[in-house]
N, C-alpha and C positions, 0 to 999 in steps of 0.2 A: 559698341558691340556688347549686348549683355551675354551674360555664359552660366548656360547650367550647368549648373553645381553638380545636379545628378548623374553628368555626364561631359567628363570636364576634356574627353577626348574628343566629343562631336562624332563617338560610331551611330552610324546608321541603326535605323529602326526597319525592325521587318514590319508584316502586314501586322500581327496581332501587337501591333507600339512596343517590341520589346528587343533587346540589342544584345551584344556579345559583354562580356567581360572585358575592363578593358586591357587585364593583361591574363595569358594562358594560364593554366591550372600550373605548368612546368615555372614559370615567372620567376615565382620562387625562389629559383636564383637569383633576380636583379634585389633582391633584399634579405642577403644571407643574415643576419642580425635578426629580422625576424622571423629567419624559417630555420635556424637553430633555436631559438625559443621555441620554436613551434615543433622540435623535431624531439627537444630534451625537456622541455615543460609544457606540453601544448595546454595545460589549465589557464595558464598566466596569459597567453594572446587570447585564448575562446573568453576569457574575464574582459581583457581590454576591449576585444571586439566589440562584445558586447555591450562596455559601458557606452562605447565610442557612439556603435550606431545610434545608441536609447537615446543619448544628450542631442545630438543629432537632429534625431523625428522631433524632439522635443525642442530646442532653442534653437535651429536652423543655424548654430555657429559649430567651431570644432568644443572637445570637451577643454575645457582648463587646465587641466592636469596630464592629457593628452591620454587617459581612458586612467579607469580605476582596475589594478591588474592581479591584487590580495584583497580579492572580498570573497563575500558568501558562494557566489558562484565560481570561482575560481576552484573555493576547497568541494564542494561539490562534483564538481568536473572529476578533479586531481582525486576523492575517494571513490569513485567510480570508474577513473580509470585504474587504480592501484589494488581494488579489489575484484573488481569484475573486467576489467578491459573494456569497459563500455562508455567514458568518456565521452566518445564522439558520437553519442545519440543527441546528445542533450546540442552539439553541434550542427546535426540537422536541422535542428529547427532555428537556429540560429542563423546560418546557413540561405534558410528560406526567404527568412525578415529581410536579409541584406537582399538578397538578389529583390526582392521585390518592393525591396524602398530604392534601386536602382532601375527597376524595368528590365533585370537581367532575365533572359530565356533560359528554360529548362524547367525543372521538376521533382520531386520528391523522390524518385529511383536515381535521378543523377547527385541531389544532396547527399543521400547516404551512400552510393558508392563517393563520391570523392570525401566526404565526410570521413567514412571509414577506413578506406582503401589508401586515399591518399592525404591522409589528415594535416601532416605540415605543412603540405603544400596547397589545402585548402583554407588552409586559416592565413597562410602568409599570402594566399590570392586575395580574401576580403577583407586584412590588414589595409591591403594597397590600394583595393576599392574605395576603403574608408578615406585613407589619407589623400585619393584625387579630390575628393571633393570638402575634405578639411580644409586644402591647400590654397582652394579657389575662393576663400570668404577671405 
C-alpha cells in the first residue's frame, strides 16, 4: 500500500481535488507544547513552519533539524508583531503555501481570519499538518 504523504489521514477529496484539514482549527489542544509556543512566541512556530514546509517542497524528506525556529524570519515576525501587532499578515501567506502544498480548501478571507483571529491555534494547526506528513517518510 503506498501512502500520501500529502495526506497521510486518506480524507476525502471534494469535486474541486481539495480536502479538509486533517485536524480542526480548535486541535490545538492535542499539542499543547506547540500551541503555547504559539500562544507566548508565535515568531518562533511561524519560523519553524515555515522552514519546515520550504525543505519539504524542496527535498521531499522532513527538515534535519526539525525546522529552523531563530532565523531572519522569525525576528521579522516577532518586530512586527512587538511594534505594530501585525505579525500574523506575513502568516497569511504562509498559511496559504501550506494549505496548498496540502490541497487543503478554503481561501484568503479564511487565512487571515484564522491567521489573525485565531493565531496560536493556527499555527499549532499547520504545525500538525507539517508533522503528518514528516512522519510518513
Amino acid at each position: 500500500m503506498t501512502v500520501d504523504h500529502k495526506n497521510v489521514k486518506g480524507l476525502a477529496f471534494n469535486k474541486d481535488n481539495q480536502r479538509s484539514w486533517s485536524n480542526g482549527i480548535f486541535g490545538c489542544f492535542g499539542d499543547c507544547a506547540t500551541c503555547c509556543v504559539s500562544t507566548f512566541l508565535p515568531c518562533i512556530t511561524y519560523a519553524q513552519n515555515k522552514s519546515r514546509i520550504h525543505y519539504l517542497e524542496a527535498n521531499g524528506a522532513r527538515h534535519p533539524s526539525g525546522g529552523e525556529m531563530i532565523n531572519g524570519d522569525c525576528f521579522i515576525h516577532g518586530c512586527l508583531t512587538v511594534i505594530a501587532g501585525l505579525g500574523c499578515i506575513l502568516q497569511i501567506g504562509n498559511r496559504k503555501n501550506i494549505r496548498e502544498h496540502y490541497r487543503i480548501e478554503g481561501g484568503g478571507a479564511g487565512d487571515c481570519f484564522y491567521s489573525c483571529c485565531c493565531q496560536p491555534c493556527a499555527l499549532t494547526q499547520e504545525a500538525r499538518e507539517i508533522e503528518l506528513e514528516e512522519q510518513s517518510y
